[in-house]
N, C-alpha and C positions, 0 to 999 in steps of 0.2 A: 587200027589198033595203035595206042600209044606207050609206048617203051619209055621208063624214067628211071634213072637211078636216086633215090631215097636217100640223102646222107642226111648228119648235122653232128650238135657237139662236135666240132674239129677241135675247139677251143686253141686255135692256134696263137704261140707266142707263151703257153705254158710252162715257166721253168721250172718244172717238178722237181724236187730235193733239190732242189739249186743246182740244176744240173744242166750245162748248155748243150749238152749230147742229148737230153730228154725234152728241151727245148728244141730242136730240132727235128725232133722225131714225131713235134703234133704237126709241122709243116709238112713233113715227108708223106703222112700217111694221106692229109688232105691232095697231095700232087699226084697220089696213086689214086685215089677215087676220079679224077682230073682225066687223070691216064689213063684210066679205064674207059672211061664214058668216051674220050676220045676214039680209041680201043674195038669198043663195042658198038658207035654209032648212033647211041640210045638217043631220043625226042628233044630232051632235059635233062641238067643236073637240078634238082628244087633240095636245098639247103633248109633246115628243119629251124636254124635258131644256133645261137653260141658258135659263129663261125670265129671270132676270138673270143681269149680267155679273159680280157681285161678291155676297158674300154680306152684304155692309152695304148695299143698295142706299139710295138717299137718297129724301128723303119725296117728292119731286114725282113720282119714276118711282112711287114706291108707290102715290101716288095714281091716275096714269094707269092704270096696270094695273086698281085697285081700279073705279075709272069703267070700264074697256071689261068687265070681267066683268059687272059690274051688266048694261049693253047686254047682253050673251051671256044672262045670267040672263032676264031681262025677255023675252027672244023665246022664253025655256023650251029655250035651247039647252044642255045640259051642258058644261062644261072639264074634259077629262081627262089629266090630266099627271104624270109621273115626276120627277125631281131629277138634275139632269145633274151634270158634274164643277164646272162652275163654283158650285155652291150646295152648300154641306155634305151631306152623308150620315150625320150623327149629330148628336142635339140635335133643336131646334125649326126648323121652315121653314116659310119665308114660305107654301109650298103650302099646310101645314099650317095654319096662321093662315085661308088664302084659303076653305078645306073647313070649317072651325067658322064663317065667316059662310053657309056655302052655295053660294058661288061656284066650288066647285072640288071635283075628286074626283081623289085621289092614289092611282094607278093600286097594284097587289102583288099578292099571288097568291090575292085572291079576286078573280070574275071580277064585272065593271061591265059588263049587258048594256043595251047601246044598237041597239033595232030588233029584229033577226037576228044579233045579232052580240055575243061576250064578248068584252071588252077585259082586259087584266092587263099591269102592270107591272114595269119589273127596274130599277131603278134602277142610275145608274154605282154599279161596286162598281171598287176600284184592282188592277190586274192581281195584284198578291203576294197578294190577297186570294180571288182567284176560285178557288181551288182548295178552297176549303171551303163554293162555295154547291152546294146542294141544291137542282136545279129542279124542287120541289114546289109545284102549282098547284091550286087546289081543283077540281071538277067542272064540269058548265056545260051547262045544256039548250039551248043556242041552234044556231043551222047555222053557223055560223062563229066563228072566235077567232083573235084578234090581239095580240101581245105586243110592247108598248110599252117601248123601252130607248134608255138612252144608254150607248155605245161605238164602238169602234172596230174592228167587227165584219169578218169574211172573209165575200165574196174581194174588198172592196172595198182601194184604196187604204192603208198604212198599220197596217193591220191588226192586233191582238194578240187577239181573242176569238174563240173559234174557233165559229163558228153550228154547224157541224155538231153539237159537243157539247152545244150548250144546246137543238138542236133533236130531239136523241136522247134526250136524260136529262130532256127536259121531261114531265111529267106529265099533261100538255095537248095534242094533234095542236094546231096555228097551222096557218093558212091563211097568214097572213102576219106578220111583224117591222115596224114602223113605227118605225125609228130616228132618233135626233140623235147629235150627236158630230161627222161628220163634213161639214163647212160645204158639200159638192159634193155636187147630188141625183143619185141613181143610183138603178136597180134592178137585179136580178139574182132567178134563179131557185136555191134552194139546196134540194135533197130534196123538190121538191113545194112546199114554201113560198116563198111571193114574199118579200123581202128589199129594201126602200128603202127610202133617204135623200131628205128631203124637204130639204133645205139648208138654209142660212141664212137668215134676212128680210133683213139690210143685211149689205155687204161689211166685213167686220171687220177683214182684209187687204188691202192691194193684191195678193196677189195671186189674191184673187175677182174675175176679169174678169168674168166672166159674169153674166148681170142675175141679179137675186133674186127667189124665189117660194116654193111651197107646194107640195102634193100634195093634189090630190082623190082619194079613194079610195073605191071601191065593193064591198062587200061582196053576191051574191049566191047565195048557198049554199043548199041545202036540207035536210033531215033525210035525204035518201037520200044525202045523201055529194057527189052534184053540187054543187060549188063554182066561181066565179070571184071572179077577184079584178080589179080595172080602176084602175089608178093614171095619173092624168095631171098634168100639168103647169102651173100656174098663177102667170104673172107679175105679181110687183107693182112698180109706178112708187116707184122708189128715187131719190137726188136721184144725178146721175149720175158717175160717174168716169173722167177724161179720160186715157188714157195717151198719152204721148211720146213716140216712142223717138228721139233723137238721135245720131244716127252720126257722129261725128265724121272729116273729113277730115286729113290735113297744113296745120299752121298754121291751121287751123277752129277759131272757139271760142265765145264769147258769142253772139257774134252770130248763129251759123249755131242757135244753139240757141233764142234767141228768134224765129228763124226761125221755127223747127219747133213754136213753141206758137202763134204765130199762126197758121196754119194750123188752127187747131181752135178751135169753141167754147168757154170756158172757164166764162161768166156761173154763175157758184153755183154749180158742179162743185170737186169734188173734181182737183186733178191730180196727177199720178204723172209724173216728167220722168225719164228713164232716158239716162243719157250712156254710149253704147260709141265704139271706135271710137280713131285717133288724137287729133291736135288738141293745142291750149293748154290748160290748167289754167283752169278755172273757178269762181266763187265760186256756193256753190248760192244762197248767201241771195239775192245777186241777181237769181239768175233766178226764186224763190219771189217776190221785190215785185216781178219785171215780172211775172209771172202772176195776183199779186192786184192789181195797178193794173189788167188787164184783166177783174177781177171775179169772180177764183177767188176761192172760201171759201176752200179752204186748197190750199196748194200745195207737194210735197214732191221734193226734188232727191236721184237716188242716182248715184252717176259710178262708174260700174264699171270705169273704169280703173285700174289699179296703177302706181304709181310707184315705181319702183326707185331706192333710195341709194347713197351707198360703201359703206353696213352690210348691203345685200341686204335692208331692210326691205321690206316690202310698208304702202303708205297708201292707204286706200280712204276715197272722201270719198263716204261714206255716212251715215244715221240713225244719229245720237253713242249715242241708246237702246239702239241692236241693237249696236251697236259695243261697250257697257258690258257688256252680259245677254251678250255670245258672251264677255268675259273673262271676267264672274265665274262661267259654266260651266267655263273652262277651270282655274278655281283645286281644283276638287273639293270645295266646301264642303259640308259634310253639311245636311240636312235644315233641322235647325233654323238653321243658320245664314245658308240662306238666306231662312228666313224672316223673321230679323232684316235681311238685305238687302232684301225685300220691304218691308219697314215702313219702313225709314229713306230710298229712295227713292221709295217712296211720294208719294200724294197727302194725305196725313194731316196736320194741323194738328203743328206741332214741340211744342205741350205735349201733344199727344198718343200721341208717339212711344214715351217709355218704359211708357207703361200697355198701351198695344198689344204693345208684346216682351215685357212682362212676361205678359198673358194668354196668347199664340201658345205661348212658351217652360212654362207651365204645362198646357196644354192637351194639347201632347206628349209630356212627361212624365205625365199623365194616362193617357192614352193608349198608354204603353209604349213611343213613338215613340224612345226611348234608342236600344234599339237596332238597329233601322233609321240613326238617326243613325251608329250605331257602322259598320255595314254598310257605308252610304256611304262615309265615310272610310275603309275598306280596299280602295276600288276602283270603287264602283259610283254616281258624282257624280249621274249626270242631269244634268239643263237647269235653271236657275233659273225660280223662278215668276215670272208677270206682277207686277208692282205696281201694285196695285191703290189706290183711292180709298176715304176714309172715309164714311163713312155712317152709317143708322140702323142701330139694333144687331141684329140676326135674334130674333124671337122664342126664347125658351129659351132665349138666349147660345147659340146653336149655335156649336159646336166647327167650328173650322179644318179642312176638309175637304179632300180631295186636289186635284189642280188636275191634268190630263192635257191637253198639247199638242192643239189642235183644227187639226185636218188643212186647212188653205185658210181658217184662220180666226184666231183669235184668238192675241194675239203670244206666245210665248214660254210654255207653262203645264205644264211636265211634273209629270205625276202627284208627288206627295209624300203618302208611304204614310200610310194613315188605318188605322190598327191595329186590327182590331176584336176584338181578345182569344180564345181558345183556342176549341177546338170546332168543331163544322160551323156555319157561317153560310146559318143560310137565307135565302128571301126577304124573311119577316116582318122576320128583323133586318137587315136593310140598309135596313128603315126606320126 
């Protein structure tokens, strides 16, 4: 039998609300998964994809990482991991860097047998692109085999990759798919193969209520064909996050709202204050400093009421962020030009603003990225990307890679095509 713990989405290096305590807290929860496997003895750790949040991650997350694999190394436990949407798909990665010290093995279609069991990789590839891979997988004498991917697989949630077809035209019977992508764990039974989402480590969203954890997964298979597969659920201690929800009366308004936060513990949590409901007009910032005078880290105010003008305006006093990224969606900017919206509000030092458009805007032109660009601006906008924080540069200069919205997760990230030039794209090259 083979014992594996399940993670991904760690997105470490995260500074949520601009918070260096919430930045901290995506490394911690990865060094408990770390801890655990050490802990527990299991086969493998196999990392799903978005093990950082940003492909510059900065040195202190690099470090941490590099410290908890050593740990993993040292108890002779192997890291098996793929390259999710948030880290490039072309050029040099940090994986790659982590596997020439020893620390890591970057899962594709030769099989990495751990125990009973072949493991193989599919890295995210961007939807416009999937139509030219070849699910060609080498051989494999082991009683089981498991294909490690990041996407946004069926018949889960959100969906665009169709499992049926990757599990038909695979070269490989899978016992099972161990995915990332999508921040909500789930399983599902698709043609014989088990199909989970092991979730995220830390809530990247508000809107991940649910605690966070991992997936144990047990490989027992035999050479006669007898297989199980045993996926269960393991929680880890996140710092916690408080929701609100404030319903507002007639003529209710502050007050009934600091109501409703005293009412809950707040000490170092995270809170989420949600205003429906009638009532007075309220200022969120105030009720963000009465929730940190009572000891919230951070404290976030969304008032989902509409106020109507003489102009029939709609004013939503919500996160000014989301409020920005839903207009510059709604202008249709092509590709590149969001990218240059990525960098200038950005977390980037301002002397570093022009050298960064200048790279991004070269890279896609590299890349053929024109016309995609051209594409977009005849209709087909998409979302704008996160903006993201500057960091250390990725081994290789790796190239700008696509970024795809994570379902219950990470703010704002639709795919922005990574062109990978003519021909059938197999698996080798989507690494």
């Amino acid at each position: 039998m083979t014992r594996i713990i399940h993670t991904g989405d760690t997105h470490i290096g995260y500074r949520q609300y601009h918070s260096p305590e919430r930045r901290a807290d995506f490394l911690d929860a990865f060094e408990q998964v770390i801890a655990d496997a050490v802990a527990d003895g299991v086969g493998a750790v196999v990392h799903a994809g978005d093990l950082f949040h940003d492909r510059r991650p900065d040195l202190p997350d690099l470090l941490g990482v590099l410290s908890a694999l050593r740990d993993l190394d040292d108890a002779g436990i192997p890291f098996l991991a793929v390259v999710g949407n948030h880290e490039s798909t072309r050029g040099g990665q940090w994986l790659d860097l982590f596997e020439s010290l020893g620390l890591a093995t970057r899962l594709g279609s030769e099989p990495t047998v751990v125990g009973d069991t072949a493991f193989y990789g599919l890295d995210h590839v961007p939807e416009s692109q999937r139509h030219k891979l070849e699910y060609e997988f080498a051989p494999h004498d082991a009683d089981a085999a498991a294909l490690v991917g990041h996407g946004l697989f069926e018949p889960f949630s959100y969906a665009d990759w169709d499992t049926e077809t990757v599990l038909r035209e695979s070269t490989v019977d899978f016992d099972a798919m161990l995915l990332g992508d999508n921040h909500a764990p789930d399983t599902a039974e698709v043609d014989g193969t088990w199909v989970t989402y092991c979730g995220s480590t830390e809530r990247a969203s508000a809107s991940e209520r649910d605690g966070r954890g991992y997936n144990l997964v047990s490989f027992a298979g035999d050479a006669d064909g007898d297989d199980a597969v045993d996926v269960r659920r393991r929680a880890l201690e996140t710092r916690p996050f408080v929701f609100v929800d404030a319903e507002l009366g007639p003529e209710e308004g502050i007050d009934r709202v600091r109501d409703r936060v005293r009412e809950h513990g707040v000490e170092d949590a995270v809170v989420i204050v949600e205003v429906t409901g009638e009532g007075d007009p309220i200022a969120p910032a105030a009720v963000e400093e009465f929730a940190a005078d009572r000891g919230a880290l951070v404290a976030r105010v969304t008032d989902r009421r509409e106020v109507e003008t003489d102009e029939e305006l709609s004013v939503n006093f919500a996160d000014p962020d989301a409020a920005v990224r839903e207009r510059v969606a709604d202008l249709g900017l092509s590709t590149a030009a969001r990218d240059v919206d990525d960098v200038v509000r950005g977390e980037l030092a301002d002397s570093n603003v022009r050298e960064e458009v200048r790279r991004r805007l070269e890279e896609r032109l590299d890349e053929g990225a024109l016309a995609d660009a051209v594409a977009d601006s005849a209709g087909d906008p998409g979302d704008p990307d996160d903006a993201t924080g500057g960091g250390v540069d990725a081994p290789g200069d790796a190239a700008a890679g696509d970024s795809s919205s994570d379902q219950d997760g990470v703010d704002a990230a639709d795919e922005s095509a990574d062109a990978a030039g003519d021909g059938q794209l197999t698996l080798g090259d989507s690494r």
